[in-house]
Backbone as CSV, one residue per row, in Angstrom:
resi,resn,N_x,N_y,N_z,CA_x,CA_y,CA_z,C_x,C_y,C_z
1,UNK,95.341,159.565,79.593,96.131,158.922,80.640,96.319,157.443,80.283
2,UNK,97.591,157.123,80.105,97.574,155.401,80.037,97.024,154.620,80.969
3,UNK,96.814,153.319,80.408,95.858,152.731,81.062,97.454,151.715,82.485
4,UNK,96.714,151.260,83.470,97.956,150.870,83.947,99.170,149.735,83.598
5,UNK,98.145,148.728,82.805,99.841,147.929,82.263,100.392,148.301,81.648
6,UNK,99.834,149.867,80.539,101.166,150.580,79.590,102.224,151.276,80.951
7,UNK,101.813,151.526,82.022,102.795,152.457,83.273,103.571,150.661,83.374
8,UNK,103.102,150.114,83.941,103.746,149.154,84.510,104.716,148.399,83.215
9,UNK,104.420,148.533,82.137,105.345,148.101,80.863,106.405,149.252,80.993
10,UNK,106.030,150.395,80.945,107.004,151.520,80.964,108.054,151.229,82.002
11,UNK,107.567,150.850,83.098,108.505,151.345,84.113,109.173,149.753,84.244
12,UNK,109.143,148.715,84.036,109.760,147.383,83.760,110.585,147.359,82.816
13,UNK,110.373,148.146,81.437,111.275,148.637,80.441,112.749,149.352,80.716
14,UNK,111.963,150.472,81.875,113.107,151.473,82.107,113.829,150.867,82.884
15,UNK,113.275,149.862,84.071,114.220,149.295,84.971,115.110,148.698,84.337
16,UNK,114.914,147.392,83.802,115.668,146.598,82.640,116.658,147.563,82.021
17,UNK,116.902,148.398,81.515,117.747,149.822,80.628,118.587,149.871,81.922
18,UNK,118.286,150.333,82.686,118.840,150.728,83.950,119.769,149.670,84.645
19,UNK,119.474,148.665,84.319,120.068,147.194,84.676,121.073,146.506,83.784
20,UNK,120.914,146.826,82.518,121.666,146.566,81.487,123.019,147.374,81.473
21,UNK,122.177,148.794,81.556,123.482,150.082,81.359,124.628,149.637,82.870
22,UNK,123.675,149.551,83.805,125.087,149.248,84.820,125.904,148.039,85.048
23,UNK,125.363,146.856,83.995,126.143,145.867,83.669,127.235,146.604,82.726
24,UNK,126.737,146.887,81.652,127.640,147.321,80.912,128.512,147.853,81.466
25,UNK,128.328,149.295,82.906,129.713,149.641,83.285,130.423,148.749,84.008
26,UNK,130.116,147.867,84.586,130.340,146.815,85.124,131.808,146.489,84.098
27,UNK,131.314,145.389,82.811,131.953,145.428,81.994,132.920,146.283,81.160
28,UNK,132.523,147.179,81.157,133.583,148.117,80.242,134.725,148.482,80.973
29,UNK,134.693,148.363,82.602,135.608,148.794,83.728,136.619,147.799,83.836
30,UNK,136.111,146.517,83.852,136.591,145.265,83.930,137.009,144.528,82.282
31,UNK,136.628,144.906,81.106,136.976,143.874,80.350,138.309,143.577,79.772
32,UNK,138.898,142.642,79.124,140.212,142.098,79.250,140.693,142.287,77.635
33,UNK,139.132,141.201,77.404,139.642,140.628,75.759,138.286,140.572,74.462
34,UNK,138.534,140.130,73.176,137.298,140.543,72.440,136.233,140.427,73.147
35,UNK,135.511,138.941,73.379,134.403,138.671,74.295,133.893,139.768,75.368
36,UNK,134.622,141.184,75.751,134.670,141.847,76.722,133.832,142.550,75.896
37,UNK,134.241,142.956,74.642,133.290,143.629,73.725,132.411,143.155,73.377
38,UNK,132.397,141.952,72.882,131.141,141.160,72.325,129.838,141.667,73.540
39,UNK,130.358,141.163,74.623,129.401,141.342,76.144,129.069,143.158,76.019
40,UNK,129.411,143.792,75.608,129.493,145.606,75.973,128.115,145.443,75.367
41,UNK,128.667,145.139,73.844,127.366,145.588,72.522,126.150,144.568,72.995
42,UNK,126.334,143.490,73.378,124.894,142.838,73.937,124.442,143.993,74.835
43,UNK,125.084,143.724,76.044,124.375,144.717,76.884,123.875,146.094,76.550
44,UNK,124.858,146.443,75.913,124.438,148.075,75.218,123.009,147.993,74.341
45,UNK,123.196,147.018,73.761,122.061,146.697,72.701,120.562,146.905,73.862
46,UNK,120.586,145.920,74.448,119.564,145.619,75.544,119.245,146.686,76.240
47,UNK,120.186,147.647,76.983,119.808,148.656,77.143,118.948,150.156,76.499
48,UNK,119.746,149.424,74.791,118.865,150.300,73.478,117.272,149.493,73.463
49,UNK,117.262,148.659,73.505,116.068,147.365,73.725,114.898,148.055,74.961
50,UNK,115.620,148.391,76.427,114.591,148.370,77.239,113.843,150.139,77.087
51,UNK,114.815,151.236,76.908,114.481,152.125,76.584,113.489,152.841,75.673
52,UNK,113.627,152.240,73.995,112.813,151.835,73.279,111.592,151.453,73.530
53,UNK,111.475,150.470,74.484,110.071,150.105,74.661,109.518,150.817,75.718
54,UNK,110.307,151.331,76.642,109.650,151.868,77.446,108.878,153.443,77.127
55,UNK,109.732,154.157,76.062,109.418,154.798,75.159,107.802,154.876,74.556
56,UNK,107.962,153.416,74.024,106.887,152.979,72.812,105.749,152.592,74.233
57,UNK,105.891,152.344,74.938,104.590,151.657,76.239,103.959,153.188,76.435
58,UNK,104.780,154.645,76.483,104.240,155.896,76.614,103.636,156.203,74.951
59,UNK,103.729,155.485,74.207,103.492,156.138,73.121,104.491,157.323,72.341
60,UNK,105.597,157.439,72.896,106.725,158.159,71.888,107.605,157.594,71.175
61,UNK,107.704,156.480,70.446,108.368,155.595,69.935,107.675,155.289,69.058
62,UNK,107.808,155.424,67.961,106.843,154.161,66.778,107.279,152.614,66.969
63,UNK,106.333,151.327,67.232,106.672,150.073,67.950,107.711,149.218,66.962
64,UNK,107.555,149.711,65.343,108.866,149.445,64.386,110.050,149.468,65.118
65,UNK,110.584,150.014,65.857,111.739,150.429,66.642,112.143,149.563,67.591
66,UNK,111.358,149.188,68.091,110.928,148.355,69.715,111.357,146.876,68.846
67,UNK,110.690,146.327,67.754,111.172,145.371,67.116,112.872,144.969,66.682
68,UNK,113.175,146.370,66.061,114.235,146.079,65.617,115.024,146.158,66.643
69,UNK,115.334,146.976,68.172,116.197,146.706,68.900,116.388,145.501,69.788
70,UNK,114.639,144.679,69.835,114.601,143.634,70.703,115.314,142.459,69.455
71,UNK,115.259,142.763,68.112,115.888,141.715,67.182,117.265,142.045,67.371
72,UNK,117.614,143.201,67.453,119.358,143.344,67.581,119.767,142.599,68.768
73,UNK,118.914,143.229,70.474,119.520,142.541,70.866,119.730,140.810,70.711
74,UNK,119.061,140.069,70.580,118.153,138.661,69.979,119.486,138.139,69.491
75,UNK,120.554,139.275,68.829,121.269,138.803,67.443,122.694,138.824,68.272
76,UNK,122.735,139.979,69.385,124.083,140.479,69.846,124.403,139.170,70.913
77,UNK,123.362,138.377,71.578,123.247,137.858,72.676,123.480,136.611,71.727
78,UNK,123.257,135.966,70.554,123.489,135.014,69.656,124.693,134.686,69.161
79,UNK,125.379,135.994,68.909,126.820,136.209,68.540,127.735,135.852,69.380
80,UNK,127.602,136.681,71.065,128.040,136.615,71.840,127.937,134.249,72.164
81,UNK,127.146,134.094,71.855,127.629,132.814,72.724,127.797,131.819,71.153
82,UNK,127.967,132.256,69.873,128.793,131.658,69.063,129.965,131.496,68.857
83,UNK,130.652,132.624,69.649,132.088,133.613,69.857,132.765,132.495,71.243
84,UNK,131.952,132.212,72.341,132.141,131.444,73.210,132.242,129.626,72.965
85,UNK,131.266,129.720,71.621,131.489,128.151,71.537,132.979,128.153,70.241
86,UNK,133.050,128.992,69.925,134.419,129.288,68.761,135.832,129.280,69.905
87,UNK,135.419,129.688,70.847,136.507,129.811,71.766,136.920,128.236,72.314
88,UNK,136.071,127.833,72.166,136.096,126.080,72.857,136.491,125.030,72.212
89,UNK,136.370,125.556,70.623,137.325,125.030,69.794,138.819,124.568,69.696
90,UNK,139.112,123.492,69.084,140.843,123.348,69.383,140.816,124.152,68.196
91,UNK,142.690,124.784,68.816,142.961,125.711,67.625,143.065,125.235,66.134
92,UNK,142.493,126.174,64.660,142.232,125.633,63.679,140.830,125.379,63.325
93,UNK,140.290,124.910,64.269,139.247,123.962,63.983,138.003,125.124,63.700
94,UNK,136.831,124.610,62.926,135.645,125.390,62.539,134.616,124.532,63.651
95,UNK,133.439,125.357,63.701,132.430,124.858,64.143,131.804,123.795,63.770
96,UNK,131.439,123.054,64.070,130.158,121.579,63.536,129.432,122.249,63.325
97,UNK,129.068,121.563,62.035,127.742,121.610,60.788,126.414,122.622,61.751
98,UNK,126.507,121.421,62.668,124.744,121.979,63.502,125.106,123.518,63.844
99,UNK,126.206,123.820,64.274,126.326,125.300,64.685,126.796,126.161,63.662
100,UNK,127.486,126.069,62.443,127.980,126.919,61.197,125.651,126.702,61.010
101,UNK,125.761,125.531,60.730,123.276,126.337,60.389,122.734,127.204,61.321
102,UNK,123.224,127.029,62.650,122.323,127.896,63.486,123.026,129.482,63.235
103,UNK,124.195,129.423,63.292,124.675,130.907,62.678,123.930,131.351,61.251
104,UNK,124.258,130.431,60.526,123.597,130.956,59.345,122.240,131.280,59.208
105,UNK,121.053,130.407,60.051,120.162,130.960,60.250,119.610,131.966,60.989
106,UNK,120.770,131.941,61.765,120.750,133.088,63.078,120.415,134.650,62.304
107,UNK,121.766,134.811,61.110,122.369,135.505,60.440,120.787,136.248,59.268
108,UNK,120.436,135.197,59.154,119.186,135.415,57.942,118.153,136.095,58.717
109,UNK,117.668,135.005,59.856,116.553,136.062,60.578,116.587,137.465,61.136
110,UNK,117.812,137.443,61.812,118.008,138.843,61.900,117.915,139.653,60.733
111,UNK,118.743,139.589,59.664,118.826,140.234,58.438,117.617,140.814,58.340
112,UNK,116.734,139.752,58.002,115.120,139.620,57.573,114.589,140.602,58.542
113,UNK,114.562,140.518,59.463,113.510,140.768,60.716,113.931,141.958,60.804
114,UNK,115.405,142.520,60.798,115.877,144.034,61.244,114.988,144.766,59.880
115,UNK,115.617,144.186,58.687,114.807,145.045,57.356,113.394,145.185,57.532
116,UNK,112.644,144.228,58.106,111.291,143.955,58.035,110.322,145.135,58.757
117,UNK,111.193,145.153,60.178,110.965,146.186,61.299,110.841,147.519,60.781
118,UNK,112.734,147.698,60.187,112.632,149.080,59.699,112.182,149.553,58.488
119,UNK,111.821,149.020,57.805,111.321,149.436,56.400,110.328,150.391,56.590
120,UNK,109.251,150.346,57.180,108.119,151.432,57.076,108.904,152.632,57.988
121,UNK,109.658,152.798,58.571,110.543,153.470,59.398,111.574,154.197,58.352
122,UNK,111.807,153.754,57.617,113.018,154.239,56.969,112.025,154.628,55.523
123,UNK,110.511,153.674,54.791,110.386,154.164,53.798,108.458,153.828,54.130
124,UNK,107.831,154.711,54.623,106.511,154.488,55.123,105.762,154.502,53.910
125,UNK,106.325,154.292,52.840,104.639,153.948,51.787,105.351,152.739,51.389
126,UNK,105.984,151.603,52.059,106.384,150.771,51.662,105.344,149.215,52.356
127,UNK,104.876,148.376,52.441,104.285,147.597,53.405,105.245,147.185,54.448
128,UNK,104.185,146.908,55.672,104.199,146.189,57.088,104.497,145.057,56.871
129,UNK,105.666,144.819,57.925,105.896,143.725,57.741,104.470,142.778,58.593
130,UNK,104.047,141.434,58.557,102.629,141.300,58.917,103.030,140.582,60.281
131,UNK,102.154,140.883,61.479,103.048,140.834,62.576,103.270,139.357,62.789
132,UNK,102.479,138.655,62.273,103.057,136.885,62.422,104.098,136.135,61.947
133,UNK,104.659,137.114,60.758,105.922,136.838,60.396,107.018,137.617,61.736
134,UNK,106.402,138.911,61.909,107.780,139.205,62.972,107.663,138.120,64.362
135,UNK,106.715,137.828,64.710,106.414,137.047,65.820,107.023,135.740,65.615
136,UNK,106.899,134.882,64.513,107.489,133.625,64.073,109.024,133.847,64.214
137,UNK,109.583,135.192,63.419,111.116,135.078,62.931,111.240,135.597,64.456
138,UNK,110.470,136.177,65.644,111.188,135.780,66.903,111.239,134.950,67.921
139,UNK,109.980,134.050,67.691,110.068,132.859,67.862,111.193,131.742,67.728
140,UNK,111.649,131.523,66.215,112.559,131.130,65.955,114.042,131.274,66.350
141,UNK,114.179,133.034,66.953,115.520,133.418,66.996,115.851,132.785,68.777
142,UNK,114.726,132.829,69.434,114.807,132.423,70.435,114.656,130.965,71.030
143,UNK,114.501,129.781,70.156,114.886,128.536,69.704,116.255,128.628,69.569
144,UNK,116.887,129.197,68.627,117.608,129.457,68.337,118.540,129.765,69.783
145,UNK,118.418,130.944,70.189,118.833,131.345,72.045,118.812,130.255,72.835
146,UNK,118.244,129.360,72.745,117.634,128.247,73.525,119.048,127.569,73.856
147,UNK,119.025,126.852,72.267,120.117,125.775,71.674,121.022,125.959,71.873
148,UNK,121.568,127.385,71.494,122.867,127.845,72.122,123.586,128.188,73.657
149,UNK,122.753,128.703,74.116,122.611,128.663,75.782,122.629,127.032,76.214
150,UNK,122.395,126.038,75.577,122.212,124.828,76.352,123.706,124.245,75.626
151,UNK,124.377,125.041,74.424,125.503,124.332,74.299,126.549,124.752,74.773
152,UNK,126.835,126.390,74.986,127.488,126.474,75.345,127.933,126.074,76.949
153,UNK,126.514,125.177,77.622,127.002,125.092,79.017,127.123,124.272,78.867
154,UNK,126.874,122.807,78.031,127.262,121.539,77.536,128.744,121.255,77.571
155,UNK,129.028,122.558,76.638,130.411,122.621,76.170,131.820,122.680,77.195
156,UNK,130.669,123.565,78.053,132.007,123.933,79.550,132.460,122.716,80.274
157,UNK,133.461,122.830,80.725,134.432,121.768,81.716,133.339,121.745,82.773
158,UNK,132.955,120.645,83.739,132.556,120.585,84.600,133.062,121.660,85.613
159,UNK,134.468,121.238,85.734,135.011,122.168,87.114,135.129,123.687,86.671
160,UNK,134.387,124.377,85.667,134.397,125.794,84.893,132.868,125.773,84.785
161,UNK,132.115,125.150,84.787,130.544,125.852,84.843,129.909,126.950,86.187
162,UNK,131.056,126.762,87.040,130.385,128.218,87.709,130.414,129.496,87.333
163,UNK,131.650,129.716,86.694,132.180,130.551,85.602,130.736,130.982,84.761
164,UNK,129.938,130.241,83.836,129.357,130.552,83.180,128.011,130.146,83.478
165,UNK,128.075,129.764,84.274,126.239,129.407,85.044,125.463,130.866,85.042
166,UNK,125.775,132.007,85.443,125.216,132.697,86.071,124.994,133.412,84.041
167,UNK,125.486,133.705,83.429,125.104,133.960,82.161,124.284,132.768,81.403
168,UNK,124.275,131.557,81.570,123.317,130.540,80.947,122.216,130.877,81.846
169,UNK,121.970,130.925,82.751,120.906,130.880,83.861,120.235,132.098,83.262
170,UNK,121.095,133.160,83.018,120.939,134.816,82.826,119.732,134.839,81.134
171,UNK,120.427,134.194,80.526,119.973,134.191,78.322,119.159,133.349,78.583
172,UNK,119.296,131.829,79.800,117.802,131.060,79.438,116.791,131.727,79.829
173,UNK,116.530,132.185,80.863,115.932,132.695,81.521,114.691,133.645,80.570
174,UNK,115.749,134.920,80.076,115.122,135.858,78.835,114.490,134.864,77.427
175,UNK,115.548,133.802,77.197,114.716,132.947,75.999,113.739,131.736,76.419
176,UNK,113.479,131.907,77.503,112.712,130.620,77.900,111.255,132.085,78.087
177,UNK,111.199,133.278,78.587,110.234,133.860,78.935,109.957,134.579,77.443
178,UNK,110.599,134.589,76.492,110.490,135.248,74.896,109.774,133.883,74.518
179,UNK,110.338,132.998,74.428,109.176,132.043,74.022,108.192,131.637,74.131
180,UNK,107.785,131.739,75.259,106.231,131.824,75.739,105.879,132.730,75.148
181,UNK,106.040,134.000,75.205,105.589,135.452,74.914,105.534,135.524,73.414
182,UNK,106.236,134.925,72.554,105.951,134.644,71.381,105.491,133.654,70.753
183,UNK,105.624,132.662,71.562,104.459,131.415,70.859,102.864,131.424,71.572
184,UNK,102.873,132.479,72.404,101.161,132.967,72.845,100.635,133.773,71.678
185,UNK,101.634,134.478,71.044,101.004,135.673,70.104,100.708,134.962,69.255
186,UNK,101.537,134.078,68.749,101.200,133.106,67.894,100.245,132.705,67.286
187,UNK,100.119,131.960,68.656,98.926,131.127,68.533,97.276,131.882,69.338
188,UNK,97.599,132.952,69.469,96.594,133.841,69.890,96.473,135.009,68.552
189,UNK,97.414,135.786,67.802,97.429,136.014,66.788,97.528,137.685,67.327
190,UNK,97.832,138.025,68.882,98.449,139.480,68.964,99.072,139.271,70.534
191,UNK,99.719,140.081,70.651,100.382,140.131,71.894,99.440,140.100,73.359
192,UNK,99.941,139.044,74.023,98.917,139.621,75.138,100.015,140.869,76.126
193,UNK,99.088,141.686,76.836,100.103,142.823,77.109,99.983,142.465,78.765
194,UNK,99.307,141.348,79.383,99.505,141.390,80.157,100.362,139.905,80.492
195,UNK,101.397,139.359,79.756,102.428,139.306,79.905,103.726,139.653,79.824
């Protein structure tokens, strides 16, 4: 019988899935233009994200899995508000330096971190990735979440931040509580499960 914070992980997992998926219909009913998609595959992702773990909290999931969908989503929710600061652009124009690095690093950790996850998944006499590297490269991705969430509301018109408040409020929120949760493991050196 699981012990009770694996039930209570389970069933916080499934809610979250459950919350995601009906954003998504939300979205898919309503969307207009690319960004409509960009928003689907985040959410969709996240919904692959809460399931997964809720999965892996019962023990039917190998936790390789649980990594790579919480890195996808990490990556879809990254994209999504690079796509938004590209939009804010005058036409022509490329991103500033600071944001073409955070993509590019964006771009690497994921890379890294998705291979890292799935490798023993896809080739099990291969090594683990060691969990302080996955913990760091999500550490980082969510720095990363941080910066971007604080530019793209930077970026907005004053009289247009209600528009996008409720999604900055929404990504800080998840990267302000991923960061704790990963700079505890950190610096504790395993997950605590009762956060």
């Amino acid at each position: 019988m699981p012990d009770t914070l694996l039930i209570l992980a389970a069933v916080g997992y499934g809610l979250a899935a459950l919350a995601y998926l009906g954003l998504s219909g939300l979205i898919i009913s309503s969307w207009k233009r690319r960004h409509g998609r960009l928003l689907v595959l985040a959410t969709g992702l996240s919904t692959i994200w809460g399931v997964l773990l809720a999965l892996a909290a019962w023990g039917w999931m190998p936790p390789g899995l649980g990594l790579a969908s919480e890195v996808g989503r990490n990556g879809a929710w990254l994209g999504l508000m690079l796509y938004i600061l590209h939009l804010r652009l005058p036409p022509g124009a490329t991103l500033p330096a600071p944001l073409r690095l955070i993509r590019a690093l964006g771009s690497v950790l994921v890379i890294g971190l998705l291979a890292g996850s799935l490798m023993p998944v896809i080739a099990p006499t291969q090594p683990v990735m060691p969990q302080w590297a996955g913990n760091l490269g999500l550490l980082l991705l969510t720095v990363l979440g941080l910066v971007l969430v604080e530019q793209v509301f930077r970026s907005t018109r004053p009289e247009d931040r209600w528009a996008i408040k409720f999604l900055c409020l929404g990504l800080g929120g998840l990267f302000v509580y991923d960061f704790y949760l990963y700079a505890n493991a950190m610096l504790f050196g395993a997950m605590d499960g009762q956060i």
